[in-house]
Structure formats: structure tokens, C-alpha cells
C-alpha positions in Angstrom: 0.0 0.0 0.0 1.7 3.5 -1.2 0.9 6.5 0.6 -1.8 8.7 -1.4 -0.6 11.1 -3.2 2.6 10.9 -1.4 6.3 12.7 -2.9 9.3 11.1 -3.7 11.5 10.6 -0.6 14.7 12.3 -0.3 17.8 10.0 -1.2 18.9 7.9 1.7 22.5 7.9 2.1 24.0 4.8 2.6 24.9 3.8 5.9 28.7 3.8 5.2 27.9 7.6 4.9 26.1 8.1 7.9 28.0 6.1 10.4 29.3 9.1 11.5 26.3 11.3 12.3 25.7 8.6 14.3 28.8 9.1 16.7 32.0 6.6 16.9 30.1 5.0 19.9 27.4 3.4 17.1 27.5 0.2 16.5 27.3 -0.7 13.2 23.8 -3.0 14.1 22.2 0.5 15.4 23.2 2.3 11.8 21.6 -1.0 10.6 18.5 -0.7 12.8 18.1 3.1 11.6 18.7 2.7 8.5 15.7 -0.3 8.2 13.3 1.4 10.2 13.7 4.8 8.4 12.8 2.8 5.2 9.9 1.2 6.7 8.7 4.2 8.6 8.5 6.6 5.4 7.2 3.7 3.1 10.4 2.5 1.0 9.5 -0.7 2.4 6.2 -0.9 1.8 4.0 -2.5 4.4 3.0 -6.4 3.5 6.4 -6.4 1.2 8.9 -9.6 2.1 12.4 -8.2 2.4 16.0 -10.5 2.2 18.1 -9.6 4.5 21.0 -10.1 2.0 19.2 -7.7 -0.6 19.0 -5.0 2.8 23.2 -6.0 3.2 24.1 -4.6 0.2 21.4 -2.2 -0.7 22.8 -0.7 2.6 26.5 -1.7 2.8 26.4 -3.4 6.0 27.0 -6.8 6.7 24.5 -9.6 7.3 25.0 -10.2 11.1 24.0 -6.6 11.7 21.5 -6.5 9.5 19.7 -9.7 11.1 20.2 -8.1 14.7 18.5 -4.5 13.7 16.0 -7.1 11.7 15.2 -9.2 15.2 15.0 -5.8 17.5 12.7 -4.7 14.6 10.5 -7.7 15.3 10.6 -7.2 18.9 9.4 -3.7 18.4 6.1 -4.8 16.2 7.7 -3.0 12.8 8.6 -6.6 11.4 7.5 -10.1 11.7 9.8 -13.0 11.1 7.8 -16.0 8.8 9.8 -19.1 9.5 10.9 -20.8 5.9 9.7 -17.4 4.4 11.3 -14.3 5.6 10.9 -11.2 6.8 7.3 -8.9 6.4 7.1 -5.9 6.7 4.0 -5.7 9.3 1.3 -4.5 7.4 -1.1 -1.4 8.2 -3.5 -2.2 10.8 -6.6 0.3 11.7 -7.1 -1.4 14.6 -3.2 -1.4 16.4 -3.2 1.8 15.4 -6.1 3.3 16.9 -4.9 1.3 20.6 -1.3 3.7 20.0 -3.4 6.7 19.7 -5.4 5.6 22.1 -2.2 5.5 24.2 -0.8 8.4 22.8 -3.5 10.4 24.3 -3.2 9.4 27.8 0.2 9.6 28.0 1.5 12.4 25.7 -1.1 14.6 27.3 0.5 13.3 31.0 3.9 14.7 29.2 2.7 18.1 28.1 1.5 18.6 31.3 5.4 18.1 33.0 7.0 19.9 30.0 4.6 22.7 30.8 6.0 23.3 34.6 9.3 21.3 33.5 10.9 22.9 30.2 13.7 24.6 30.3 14.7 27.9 28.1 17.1 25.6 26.0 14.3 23.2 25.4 11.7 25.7 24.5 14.3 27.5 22.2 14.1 24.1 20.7 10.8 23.8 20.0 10.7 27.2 18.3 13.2 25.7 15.9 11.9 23.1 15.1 8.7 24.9 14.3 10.7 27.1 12.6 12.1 24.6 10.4 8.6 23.0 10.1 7.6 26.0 8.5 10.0 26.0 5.6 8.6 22.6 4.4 5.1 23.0 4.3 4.7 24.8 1.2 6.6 22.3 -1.1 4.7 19.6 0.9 7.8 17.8 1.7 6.2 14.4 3.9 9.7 13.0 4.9 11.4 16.1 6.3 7.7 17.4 8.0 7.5 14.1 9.6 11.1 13.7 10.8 10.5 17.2 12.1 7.1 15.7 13.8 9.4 13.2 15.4 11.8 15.7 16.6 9.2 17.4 18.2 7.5 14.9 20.0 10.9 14.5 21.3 12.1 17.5 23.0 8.3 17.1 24.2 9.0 14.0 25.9 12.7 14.8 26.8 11.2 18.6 28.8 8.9 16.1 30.9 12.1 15.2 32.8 11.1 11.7 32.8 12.8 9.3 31.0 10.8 6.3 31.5 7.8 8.5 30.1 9.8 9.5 27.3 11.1 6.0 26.7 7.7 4.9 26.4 6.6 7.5 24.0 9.6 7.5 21.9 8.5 3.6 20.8 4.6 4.9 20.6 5.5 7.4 18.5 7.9 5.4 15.8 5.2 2.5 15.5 2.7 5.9 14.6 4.9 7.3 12.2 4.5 5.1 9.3 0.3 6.1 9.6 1.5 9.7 9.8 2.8 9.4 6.6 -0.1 7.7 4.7 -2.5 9.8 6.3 -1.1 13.7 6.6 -0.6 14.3 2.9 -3.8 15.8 1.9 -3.8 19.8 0.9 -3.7 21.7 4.3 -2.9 18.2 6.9 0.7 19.9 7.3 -0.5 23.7 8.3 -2.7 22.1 10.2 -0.3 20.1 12.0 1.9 23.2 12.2 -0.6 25.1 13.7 -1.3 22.4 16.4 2.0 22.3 17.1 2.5 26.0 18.3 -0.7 25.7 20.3 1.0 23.2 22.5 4.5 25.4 22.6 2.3 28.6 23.0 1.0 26.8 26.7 4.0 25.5 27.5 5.8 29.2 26.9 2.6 30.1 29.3 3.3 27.4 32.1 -0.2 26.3 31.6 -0.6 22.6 32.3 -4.5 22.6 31.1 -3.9 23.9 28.2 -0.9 22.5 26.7 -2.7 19.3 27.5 -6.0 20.5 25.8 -3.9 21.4 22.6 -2.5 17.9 22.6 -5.4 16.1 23.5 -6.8 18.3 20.5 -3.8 17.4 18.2 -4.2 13.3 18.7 -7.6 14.1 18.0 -7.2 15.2 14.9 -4.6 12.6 13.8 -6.6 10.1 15.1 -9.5 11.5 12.9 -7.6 11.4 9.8 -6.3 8.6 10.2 -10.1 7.3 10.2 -10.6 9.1 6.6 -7.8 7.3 5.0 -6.6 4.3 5.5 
């Protein structure tokens, strides 16, 4: 299943290339376990498509024991399953897992915004207005890829200003499994302004140290995901 109406994605570099954005400390099976998921999360492998692990090796340029490891952690985290005598799936798009995450989302992410609202620091806040004003340069070319890596950034600092790391170790997963229905479903004329929009409500109560509301614009903003999400797929 492509995405409707969705662009070309950006070039991926291989991973050779971007072992050292990672950091020396990397291991090679976490630029293998990036790489993968990036491909799955922004549709390059398509959802219900079998993938070799030798073809991923060398489309990639990392070796096969990495590979299988990001493959198995991939598994573990509900973005793959493993057939036995057939391979490896790409799990396909579900309406109903995905509606439990943003039923999850909700409860949580509106927990986070509440913390991030009394919790955020000036260095995280200048964050967030980055990132939004980054956001902003994308949405009139309707690039998909770099507004939802920017959606994912976001979420982020959000979770990271709670000053709660099992929190945002929970909603760092709940938001990856997400991201693949982000892109199938935010690429209709106006999601991404809309999105944008939602997005400076919440920083706009967190800037105000208002716990009720940043959690009434997030609440709002997983409503509306949640919504289109309904309308297409």
C-alpha cells in the first residue's frame, strides 16, 4: 500500500555515509536498525512487502549479522515479523493497532505536556521554536519526509522537557510505531499547516506554564490525527 498522493522521498545515504552522524560510539547494528526502520517508517518498504536480508546487506553496505540483529529488534518492536521458511514482512497497516497507539498516545502524551509545561527549560523551548521554525520551511513544497522527521523531533524534545525518562522512553516507541500512519495519512492539501498550527498551540501553553492547556492542545492534536487517520486508511 503506497501512501496517497505521497512525494518522492529524499535520497537515503548509505549507511557507510552516515555512520558518522551517528557518533563513533554506534554500533554498526544500530546504523543497521536506523537505516531499516527509516525505510519502513517513510514507506520504501512498503507495508505487507517480504524483504531479504541479503538484498537490505548490500542495498545498505552493511553486513548480514548486523542486519539480522536490527532485523530481530525490529520484530521485537512490532515493525517486522519474522515467517519461518519465508522471511521477513514488513508488518502490514493495521486500523485497529493503530487506533490502541493513539489511544495511548492520548493518555500519556497529554501526561507529558502537562510536565514539559511546569518542566521545560529555556534551552528546550528554544528548541521547540526551531523546530517549528524549520517546520515552516517545508510546508509549502509539501515535503512528507522532512515534516514528519521534524514531527518526530518534536515529540521529542516534548517527551525529553517532561524530565522523565521512562515517560519518554515509552513514547519514543509509541510514536515510531505511529509514524508510518503519519505518513499515509497527513498528505492531503492543508494536513501539514494544520499540524503546524497544532503544534505552536501546544509550545504557545508551555511558553505560558499552563498545564491545562498544553494538555487541551495535545489532546486536541491526537484528535485530529486520530480522525484522519479514520478518513484514510
Amino acid at each position: 500500500m503506497r501512501p496517497k498522493g505521497a512525494h518522492a522521498a529524499m535520497a537515503m545515504p548509505r549507511a557507510s555515509e552516515t555512520i558518522a552522524a551517528f557518533g563513533e560510539a554506534q554500533s554498526l547494528r544500530d546504523v543497521a536498525y536506523e537505516t531499516i526502520k527509516h525505510k519502513i517508517i517513510t514507506c520504501a518498504f512498503q507495508p505487507g512487502e517480504y524483504i531479504n536480508e541479503a538484498a537490505v546487506s548490500a542495498q545498505i553496505g552493511i553486513g548480514r549479522t548486523p542486519v539480522h540483529q536490527a532485523v530481530e529488534r525490529l520484530a521485537l518492536e512490532g515493525m517486522v515479523d519474522v515467517m519461518p521458511r519465508k522471511g521477513v514482512i514488513v508488518k502490514p497497516l493495521s486500523l485497529d493497532q493503530i487506533l490502541q497507539i493513539v489511544e495511548v498516545r492520548a493518555l500519556n502524551e497529554s501526561f507529558c505536556v502537562r510536565l514539559a509545561a511546569e518542566r521545560a527549560d529555556h534551552h528546550e523551548i528554544l528548541q521547540l521554536q526551531d523546530i517549528l521554525s524549520r517546520s515552516a520551511q517545508w510546508i509549502d513544497v509539501r515535503n512528507s519526509e522532512e515534516l514528519m522527521l521534524l514531527d518526530r523531533e518534536f515529540h521529542g524534545v516534548l517527551a525529553r522537557a517532561s524530565k522523565n525518562n521512562i515517560l519518554a522512553d515509552c513514547l519514543a516507541k509509541l510514536h515510531d510505531r505511529s509514524l508510518r500512519f503519519w505518513f499515509v495519512s497527513l498528505d492531503k492539501p492543508g494536513h501539514h499547516r494544520n499540524v503546524q498550527e497544532q503544534h505552536e498551540a501546544i509550545l504557545a501553553a508551555i511558553k505560558a506554564r499552563n498545564p491545562d492547556a498544553a494538555e487541551a492542545a495535545m489532546r486536541a492534536h491526537i484528535e485530529d490525527f486520530r480522525n484522519n487517520l479514520m478518513r484514510n486508511i
